[in-house]
Backbone as CSV, one residue per row, in Angstrom:
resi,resn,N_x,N_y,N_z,CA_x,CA_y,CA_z,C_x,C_y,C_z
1,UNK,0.851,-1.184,0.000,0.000,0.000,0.000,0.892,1.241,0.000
2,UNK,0.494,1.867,-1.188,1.264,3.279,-0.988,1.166,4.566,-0.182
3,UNK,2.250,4.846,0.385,2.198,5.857,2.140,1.030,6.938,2.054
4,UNK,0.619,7.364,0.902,-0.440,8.032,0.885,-1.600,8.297,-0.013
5,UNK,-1.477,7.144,-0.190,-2.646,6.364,-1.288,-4.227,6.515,-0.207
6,UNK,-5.530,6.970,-1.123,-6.215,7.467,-0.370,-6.352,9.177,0.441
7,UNK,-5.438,9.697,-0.182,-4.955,10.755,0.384,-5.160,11.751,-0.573
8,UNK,-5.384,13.140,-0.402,-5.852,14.401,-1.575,-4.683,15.074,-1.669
9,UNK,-3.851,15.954,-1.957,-2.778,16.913,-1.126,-2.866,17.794,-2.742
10,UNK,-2.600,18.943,-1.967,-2.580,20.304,-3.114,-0.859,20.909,-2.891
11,UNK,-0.057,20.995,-3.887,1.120,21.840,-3.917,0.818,23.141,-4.839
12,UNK,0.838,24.138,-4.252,0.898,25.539,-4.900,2.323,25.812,-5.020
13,UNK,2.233,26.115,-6.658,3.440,25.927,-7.395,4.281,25.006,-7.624
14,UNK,3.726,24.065,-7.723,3.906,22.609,-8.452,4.211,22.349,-9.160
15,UNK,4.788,23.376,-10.528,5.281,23.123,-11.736,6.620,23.167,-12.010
16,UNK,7.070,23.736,-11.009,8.498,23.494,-11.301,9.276,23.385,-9.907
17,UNK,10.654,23.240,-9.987,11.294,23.229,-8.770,10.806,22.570,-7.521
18,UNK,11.118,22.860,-6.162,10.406,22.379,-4.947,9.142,21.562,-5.048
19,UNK,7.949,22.462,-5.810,6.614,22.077,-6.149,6.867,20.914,-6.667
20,UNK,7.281,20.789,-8.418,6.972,19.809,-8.877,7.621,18.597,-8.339
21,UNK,8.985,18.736,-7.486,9.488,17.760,-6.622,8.640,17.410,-5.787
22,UNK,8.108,17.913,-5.100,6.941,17.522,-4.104,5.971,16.628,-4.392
23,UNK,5.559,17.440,-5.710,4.396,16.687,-6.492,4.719,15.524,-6.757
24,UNK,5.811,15.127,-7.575,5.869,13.845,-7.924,6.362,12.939,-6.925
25,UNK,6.676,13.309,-5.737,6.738,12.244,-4.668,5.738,11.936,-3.922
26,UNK,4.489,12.787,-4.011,3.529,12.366,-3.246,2.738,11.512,-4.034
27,UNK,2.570,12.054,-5.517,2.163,11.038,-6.382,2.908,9.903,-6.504
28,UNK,3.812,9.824,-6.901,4.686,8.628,-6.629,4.197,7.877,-5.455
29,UNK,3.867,8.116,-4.309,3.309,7.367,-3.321,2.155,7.234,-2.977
30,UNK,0.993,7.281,-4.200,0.147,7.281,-4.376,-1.571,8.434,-4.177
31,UNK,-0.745,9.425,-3.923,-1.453,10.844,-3.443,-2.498,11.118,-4.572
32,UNK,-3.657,11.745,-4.534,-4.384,12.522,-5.555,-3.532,13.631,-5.124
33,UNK,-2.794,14.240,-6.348,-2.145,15.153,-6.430,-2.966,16.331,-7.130
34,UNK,-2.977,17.565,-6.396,-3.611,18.731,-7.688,-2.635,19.876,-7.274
35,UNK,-1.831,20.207,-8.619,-1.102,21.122,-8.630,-1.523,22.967,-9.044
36,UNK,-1.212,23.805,-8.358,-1.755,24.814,-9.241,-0.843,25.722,-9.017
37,UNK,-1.123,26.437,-10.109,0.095,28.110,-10.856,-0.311,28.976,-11.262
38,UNK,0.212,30.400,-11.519,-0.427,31.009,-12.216,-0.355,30.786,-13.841
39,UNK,0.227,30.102,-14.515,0.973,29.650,-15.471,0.144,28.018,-16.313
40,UNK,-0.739,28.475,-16.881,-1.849,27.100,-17.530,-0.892,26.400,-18.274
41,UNK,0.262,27.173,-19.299,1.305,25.858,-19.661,2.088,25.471,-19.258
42,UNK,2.519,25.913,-17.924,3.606,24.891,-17.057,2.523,23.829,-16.549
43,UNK,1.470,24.245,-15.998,0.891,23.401,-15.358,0.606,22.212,-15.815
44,UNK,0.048,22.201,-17.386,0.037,21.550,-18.309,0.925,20.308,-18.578
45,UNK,2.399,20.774,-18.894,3.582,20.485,-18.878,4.134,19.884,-17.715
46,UNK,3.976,20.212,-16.463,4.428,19.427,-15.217,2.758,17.979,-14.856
47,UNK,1.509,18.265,-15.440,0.462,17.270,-15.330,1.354,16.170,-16.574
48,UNK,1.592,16.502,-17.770,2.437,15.046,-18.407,3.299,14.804,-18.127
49,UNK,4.232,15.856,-17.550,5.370,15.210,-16.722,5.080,14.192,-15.758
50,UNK,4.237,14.115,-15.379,3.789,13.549,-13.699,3.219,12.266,-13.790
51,UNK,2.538,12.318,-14.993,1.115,11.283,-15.461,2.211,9.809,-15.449
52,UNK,0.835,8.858,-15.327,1.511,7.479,-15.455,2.343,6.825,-13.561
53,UNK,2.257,7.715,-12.531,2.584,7.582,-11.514,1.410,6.994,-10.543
54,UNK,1.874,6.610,-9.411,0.534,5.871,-8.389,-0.405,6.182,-8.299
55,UNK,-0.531,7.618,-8.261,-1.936,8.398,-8.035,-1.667,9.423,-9.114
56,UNK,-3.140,9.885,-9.205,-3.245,10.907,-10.159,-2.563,12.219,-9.906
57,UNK,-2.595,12.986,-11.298,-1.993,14.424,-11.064,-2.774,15.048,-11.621
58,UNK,-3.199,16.032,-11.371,-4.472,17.308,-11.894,-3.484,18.500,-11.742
59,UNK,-3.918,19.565,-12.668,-4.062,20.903,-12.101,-4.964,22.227,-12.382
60,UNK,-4.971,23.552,-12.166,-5.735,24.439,-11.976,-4.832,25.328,-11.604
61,UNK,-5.021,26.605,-12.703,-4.599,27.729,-12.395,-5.067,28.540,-11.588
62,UNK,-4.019,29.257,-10.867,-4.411,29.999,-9.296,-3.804,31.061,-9.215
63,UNK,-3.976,32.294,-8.595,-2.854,33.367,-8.699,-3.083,33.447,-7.276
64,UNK,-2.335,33.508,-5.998,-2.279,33.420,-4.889,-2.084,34.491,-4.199
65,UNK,-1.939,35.666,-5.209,-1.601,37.149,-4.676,-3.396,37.615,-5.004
66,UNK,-4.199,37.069,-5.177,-5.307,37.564,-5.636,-6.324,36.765,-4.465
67,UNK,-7.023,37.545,-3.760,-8.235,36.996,-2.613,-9.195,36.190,-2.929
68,UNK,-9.301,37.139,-4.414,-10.811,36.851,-4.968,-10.616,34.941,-5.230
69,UNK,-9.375,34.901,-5.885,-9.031,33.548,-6.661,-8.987,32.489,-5.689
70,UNK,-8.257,33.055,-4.453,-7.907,32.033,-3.409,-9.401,31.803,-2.981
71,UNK,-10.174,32.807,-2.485,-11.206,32.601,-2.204,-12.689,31.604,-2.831
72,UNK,-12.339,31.710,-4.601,-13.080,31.295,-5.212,-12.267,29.660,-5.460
73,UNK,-11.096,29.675,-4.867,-10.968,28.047,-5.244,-10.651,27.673,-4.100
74,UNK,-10.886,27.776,-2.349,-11.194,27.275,-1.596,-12.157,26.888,-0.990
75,UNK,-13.629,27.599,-2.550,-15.203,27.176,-2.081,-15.295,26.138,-2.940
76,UNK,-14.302,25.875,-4.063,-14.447,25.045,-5.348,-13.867,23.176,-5.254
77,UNK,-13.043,23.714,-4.355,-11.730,22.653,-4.832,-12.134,21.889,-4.141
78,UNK,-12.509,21.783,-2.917,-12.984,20.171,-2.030,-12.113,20.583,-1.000
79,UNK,-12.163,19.280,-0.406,-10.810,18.864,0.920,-9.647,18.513,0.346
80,UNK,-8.775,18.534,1.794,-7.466,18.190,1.341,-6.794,17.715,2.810
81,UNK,-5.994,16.304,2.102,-5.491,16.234,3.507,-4.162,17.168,3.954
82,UNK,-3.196,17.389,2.913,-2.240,17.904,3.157,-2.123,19.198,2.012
83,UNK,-2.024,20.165,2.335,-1.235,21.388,1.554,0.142,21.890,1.963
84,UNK,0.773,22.134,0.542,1.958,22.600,0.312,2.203,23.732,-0.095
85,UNK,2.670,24.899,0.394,2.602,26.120,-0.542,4.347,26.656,-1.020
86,UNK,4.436,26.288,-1.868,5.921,26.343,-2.628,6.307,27.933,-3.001
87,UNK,5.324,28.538,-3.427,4.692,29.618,-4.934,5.498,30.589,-3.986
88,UNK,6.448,31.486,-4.997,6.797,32.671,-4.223,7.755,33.540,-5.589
89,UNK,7.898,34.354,-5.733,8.639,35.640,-6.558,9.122,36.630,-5.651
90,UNK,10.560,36.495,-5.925,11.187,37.305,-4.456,12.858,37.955,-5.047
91,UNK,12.476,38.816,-6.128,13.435,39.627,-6.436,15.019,40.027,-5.753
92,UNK,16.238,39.822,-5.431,17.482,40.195,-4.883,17.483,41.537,-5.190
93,UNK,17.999,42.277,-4.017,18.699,43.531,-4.383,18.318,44.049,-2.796
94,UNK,19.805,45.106,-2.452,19.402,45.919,-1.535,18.643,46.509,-1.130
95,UNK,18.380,47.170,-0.175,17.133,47.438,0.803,16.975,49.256,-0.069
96,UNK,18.048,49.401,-0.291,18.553,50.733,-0.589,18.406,51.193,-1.814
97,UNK,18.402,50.133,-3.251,18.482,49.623,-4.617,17.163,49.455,-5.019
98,UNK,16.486,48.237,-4.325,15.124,47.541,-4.512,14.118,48.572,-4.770
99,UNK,13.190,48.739,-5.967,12.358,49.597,-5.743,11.201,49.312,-5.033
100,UNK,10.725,49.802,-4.299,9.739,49.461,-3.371,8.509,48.937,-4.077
101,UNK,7.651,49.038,-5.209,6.879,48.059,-5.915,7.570,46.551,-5.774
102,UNK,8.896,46.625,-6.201,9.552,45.397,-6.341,9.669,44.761,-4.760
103,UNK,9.564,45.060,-3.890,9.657,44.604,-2.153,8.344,44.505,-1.720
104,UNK,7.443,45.571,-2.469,6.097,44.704,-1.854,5.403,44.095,-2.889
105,UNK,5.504,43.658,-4.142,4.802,42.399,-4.803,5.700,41.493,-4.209
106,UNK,6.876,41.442,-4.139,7.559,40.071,-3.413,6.938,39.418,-1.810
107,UNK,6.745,40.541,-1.236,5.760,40.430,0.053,4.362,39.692,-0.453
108,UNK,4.030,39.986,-1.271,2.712,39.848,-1.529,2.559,38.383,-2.237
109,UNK,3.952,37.898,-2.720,3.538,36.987,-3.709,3.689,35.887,-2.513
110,UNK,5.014,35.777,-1.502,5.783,34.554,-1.299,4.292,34.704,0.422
111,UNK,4.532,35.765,1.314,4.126,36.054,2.547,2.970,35.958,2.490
112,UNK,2.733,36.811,2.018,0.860,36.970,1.801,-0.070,35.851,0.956
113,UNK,1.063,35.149,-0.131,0.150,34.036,-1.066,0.181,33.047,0.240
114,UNK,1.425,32.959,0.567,1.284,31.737,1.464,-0.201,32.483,2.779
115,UNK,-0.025,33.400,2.887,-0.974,33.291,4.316,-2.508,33.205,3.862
116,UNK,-2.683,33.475,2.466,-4.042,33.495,1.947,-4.405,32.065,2.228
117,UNK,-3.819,31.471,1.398,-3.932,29.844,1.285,-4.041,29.444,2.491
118,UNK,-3.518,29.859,3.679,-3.663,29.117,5.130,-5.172,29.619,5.461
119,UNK,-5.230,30.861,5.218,-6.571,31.310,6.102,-7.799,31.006,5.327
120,UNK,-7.736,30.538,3.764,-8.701,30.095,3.222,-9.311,28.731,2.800
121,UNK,-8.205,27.857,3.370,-8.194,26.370,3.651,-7.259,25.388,4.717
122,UNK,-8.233,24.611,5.083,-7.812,24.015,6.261,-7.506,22.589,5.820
123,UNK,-6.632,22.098,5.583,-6.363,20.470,5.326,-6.622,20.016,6.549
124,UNK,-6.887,18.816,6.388,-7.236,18.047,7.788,-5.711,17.004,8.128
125,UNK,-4.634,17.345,7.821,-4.063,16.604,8.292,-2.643,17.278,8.368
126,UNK,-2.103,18.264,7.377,-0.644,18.738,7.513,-0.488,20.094,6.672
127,UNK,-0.494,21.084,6.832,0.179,22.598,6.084,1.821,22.474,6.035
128,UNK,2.040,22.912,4.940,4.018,22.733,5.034,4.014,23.705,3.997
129,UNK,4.678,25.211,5.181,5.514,26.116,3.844,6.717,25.959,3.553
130,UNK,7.061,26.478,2.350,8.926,26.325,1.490,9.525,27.979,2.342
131,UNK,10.488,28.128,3.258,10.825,29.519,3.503,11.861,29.624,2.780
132,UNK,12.821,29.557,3.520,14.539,29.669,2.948,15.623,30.150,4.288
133,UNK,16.597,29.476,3.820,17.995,29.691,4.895,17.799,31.344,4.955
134,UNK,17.729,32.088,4.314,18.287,32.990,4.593,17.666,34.249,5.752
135,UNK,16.782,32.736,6.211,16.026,33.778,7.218,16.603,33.637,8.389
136,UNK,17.502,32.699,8.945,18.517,32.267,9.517,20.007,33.497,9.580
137,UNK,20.401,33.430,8.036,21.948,33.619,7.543,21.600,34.897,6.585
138,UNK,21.226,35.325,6.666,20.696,36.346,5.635,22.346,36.910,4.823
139,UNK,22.178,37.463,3.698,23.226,37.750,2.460,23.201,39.494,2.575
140,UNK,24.358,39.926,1.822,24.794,41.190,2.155,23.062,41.870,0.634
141,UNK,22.778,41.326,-0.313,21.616,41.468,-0.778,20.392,40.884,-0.500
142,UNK,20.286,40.509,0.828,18.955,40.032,0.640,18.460,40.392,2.270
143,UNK,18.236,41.283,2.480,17.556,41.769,3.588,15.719,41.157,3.360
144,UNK,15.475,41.866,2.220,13.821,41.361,1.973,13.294,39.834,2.092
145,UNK,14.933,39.120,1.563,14.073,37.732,1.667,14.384,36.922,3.225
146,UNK,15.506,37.729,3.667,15.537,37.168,4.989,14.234,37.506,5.621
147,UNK,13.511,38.672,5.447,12.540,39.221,6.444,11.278,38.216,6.176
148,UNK,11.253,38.254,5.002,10.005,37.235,4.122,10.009,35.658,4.729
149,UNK,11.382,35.108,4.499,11.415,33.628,5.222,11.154,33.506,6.760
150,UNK,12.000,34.587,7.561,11.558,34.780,8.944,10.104,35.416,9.338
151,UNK,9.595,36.143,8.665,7.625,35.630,8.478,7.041,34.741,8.463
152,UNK,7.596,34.064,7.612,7.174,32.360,7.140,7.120,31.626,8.245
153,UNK,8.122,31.515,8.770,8.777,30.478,9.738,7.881,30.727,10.876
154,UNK,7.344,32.673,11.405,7.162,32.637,12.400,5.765,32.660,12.007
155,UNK,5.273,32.093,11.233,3.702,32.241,10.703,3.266,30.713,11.242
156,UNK,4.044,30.161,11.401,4.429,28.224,11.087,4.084,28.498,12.535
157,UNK,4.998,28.450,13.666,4.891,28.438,14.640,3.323,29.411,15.459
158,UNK,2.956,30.236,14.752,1.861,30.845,15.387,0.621,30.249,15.034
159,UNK,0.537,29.482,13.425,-0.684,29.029,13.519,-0.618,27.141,13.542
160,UNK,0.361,26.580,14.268,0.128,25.432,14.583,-0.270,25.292,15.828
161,UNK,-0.022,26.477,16.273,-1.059,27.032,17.759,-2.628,27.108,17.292
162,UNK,-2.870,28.032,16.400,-4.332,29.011,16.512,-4.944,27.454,15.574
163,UNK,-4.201,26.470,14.902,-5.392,25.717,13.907,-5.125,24.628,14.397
164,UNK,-4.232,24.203,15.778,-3.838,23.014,15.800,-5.779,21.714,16.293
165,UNK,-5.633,20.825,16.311,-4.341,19.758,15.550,-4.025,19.831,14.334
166,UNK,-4.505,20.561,13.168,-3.685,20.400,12.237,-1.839,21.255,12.137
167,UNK,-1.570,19.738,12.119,0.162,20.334,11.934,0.661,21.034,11.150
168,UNK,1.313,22.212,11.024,1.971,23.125,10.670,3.084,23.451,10.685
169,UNK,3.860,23.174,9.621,5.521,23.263,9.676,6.065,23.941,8.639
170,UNK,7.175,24.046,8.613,8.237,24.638,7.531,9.254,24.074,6.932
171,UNK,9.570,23.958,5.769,10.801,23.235,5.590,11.813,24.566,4.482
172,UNK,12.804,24.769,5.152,13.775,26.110,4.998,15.163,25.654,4.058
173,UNK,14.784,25.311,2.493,16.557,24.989,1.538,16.883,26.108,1.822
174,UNK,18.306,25.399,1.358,19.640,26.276,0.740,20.093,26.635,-0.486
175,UNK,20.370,26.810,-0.805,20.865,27.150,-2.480,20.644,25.517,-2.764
176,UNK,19.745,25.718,-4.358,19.224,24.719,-4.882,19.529,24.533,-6.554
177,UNK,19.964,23.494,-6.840,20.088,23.397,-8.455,18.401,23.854,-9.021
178,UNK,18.163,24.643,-8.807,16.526,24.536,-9.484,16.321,25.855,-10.809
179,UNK,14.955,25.818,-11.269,15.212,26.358,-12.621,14.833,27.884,-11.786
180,UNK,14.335,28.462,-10.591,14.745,29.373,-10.147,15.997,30.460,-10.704
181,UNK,17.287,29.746,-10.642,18.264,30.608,-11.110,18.532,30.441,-12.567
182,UNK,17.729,30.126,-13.888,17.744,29.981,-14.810,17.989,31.165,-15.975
183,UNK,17.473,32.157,-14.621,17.526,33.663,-15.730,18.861,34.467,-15.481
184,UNK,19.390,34.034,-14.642,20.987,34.229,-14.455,21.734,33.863,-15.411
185,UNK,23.051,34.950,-15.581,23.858,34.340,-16.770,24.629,33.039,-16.246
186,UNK,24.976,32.492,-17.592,25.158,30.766,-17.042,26.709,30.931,-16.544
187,UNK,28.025,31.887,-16.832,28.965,31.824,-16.262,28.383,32.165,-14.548
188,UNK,27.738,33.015,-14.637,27.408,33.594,-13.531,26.954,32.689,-12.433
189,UNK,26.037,31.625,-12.962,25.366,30.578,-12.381,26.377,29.540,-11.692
190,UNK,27.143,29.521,-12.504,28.205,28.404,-12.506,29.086,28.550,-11.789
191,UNK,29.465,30.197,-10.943,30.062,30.425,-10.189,29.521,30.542,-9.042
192,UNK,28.463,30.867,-8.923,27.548,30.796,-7.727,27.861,29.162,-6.946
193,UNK,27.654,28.373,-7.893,27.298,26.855,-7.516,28.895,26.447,-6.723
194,UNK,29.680,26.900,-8.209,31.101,26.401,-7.568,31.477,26.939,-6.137
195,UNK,31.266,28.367,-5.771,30.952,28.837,-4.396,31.020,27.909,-3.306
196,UNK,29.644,27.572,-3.771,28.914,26.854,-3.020,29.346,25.503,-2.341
197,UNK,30.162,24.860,-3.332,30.185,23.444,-3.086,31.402,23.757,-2.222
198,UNK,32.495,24.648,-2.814,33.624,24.879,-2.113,33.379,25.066,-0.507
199,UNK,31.870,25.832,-0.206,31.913,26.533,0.955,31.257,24.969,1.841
200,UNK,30.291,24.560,1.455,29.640,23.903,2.072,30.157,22.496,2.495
201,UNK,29.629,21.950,3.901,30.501,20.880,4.171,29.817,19.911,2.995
202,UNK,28.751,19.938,3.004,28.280,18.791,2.186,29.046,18.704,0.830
203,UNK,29.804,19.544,0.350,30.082,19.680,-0.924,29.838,19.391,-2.096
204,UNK,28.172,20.086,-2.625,27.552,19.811,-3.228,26.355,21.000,-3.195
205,UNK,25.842,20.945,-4.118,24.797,22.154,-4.265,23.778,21.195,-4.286
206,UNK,22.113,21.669,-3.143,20.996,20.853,-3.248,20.369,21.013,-4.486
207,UNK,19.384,19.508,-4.614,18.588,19.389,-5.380,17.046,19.303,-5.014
208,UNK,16.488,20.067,-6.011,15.226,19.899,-5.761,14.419,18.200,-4.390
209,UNK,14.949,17.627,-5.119,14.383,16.123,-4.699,15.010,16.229,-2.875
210,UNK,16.271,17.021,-2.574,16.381,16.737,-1.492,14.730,17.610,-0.752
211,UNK,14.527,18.624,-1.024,13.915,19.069,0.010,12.425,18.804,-0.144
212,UNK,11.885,18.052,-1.233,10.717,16.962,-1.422,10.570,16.261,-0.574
213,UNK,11.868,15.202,0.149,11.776,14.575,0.707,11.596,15.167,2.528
214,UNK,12.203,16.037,2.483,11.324,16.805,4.020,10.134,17.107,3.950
215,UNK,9.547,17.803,2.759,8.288,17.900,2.962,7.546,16.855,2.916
216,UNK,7.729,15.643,2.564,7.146,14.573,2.674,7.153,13.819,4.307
217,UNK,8.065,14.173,4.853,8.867,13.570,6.373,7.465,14.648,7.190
218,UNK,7.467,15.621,6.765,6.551,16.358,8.094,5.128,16.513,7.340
219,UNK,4.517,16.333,6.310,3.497,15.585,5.877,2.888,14.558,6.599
220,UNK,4.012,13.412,6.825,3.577,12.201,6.838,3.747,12.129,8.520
221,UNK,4.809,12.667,9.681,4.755,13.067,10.704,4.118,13.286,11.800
222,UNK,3.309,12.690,12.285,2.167,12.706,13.347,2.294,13.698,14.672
223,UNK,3.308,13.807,15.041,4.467,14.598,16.299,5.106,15.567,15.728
224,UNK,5.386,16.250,14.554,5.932,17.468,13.873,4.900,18.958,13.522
225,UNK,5.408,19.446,14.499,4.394,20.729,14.377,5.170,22.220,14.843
226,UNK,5.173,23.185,13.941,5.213,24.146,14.826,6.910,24.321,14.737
227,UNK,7.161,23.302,13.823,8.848,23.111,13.565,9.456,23.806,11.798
228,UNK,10.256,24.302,12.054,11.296,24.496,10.888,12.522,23.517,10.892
229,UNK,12.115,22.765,9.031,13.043,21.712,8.895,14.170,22.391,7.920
230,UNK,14.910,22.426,8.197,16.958,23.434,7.481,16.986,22.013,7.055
231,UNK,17.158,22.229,5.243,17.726,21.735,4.263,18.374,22.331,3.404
232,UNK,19.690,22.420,3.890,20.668,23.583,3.383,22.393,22.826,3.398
233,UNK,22.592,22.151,3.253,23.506,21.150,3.294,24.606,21.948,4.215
234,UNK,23.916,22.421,5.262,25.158,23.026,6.394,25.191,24.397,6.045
235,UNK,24.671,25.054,5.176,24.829,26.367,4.625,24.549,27.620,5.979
236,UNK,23.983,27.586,7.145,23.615,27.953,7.932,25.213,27.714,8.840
237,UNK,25.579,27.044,8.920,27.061,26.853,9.832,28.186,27.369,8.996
238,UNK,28.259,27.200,7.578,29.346,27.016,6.782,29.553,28.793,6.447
């Protein structure tokens, strides 16, 4: 019997990166999977990617910065045992640089999509947001996303209080091979990574699939609540 066969679970932003890692491991273990994006041909594109696995894969476009939408597809969509909220747009640049449109749609997309989705559906069994290390370790450019992940984190801990028993956790990567940094120039990319591996004990830059597999660990978790899981291959010490 597959670990969550019988089971509904929704990943917001499911089409690529974290999401679609997610996705295909819960499907893989037999999940009704429904993915959604703002994006109808990724979604598209990550549903045949997916197809042919234990449980089904669906999706439905969603824009998570929008009330009306969240609102109109948390009267639509059914239950769920587990939600995932991946979905976030979170621009780099100084506090000083950043134009302030650009600091608050990033607020709005990663903080606020995620808190819509909490306050407009209740899974009956597990919530798990994606934050990031750098709410921990924050970077000489990234004041905004440190502030954004340390929201996250402390959003985790406040409402596995206010909704418990349903469990509520976080799971916080590190620099990730994902198509995230795709719009970067590729020398550029390539030095980032090499950085990386140099710096980190693990010596190696994460992959998507590692931090699938945490969100699957506090999903499936009966005693995990109220916790932030660091999947950052030491990036926080190093």
């Amino acid at each position: 019997m597959s670990a969550y066969a019988d089971q509904r679970v929704l990943v917001v932003g499911g089409t690529s990166g974290v999401g679609l890692a997610s996705a295909r491991e819960f499907a893989a273990q037999g999940a009704d999977t429904v993915i959604v994006s703002r994006n109808p041909q990724r979604i598209d594109e990550a549903v045949t990617a997916l197809s042919g696995l234990a449980g089904p894969v669906t999706g439905q476009t969603l824009d998570i910065r929008s009330d009306d939408e969240v609102a109109k597809f948390a009267d639509t969509a059914g239950s769920f045992d587990h939600v995932v909220v991946t979905a976030g747009e979170t621009p780099m640049g100084r506090v000083d640089t950043l134009a302030l449109e650009d600091a608050y749609a990033a607020m709005d997309s990663k903080f606020w999509g995620a808190y819509r989705i909490a306050r407009a559906l209740r899974p009956t069994r597990s919530l798990t947001l994606v934050s990031g290390y750098l709410s921990q370790r924050p970077g000489r450019a990234s004041a905004l996303q440190s502030a954004i992940n340390a929201a996250l984190e402390a959003l985790v801990r406040g409402l596995a209080l206010e909704a418990a028993p349903l469990r509520v956790n976080a799971v916080s990567p590190g620099l990730l091979r994902t198509p995230l940094w795709d719009g970067l120039d590729a020398a550029a990319r390539d030095t980032m990574y090499s950085s990386a591996v140099q710096r980190l004990p693990l010596g190696r830059v994460g992959e998507a699939s590692d931090v699938a597999e945490a969100v699957l660990f506090l999903a499936g978790n009966g005693y995990a609540t109220g916790t932030t899981v660091f999947v950052d291959g030491g990036g926080m010490i190093a």
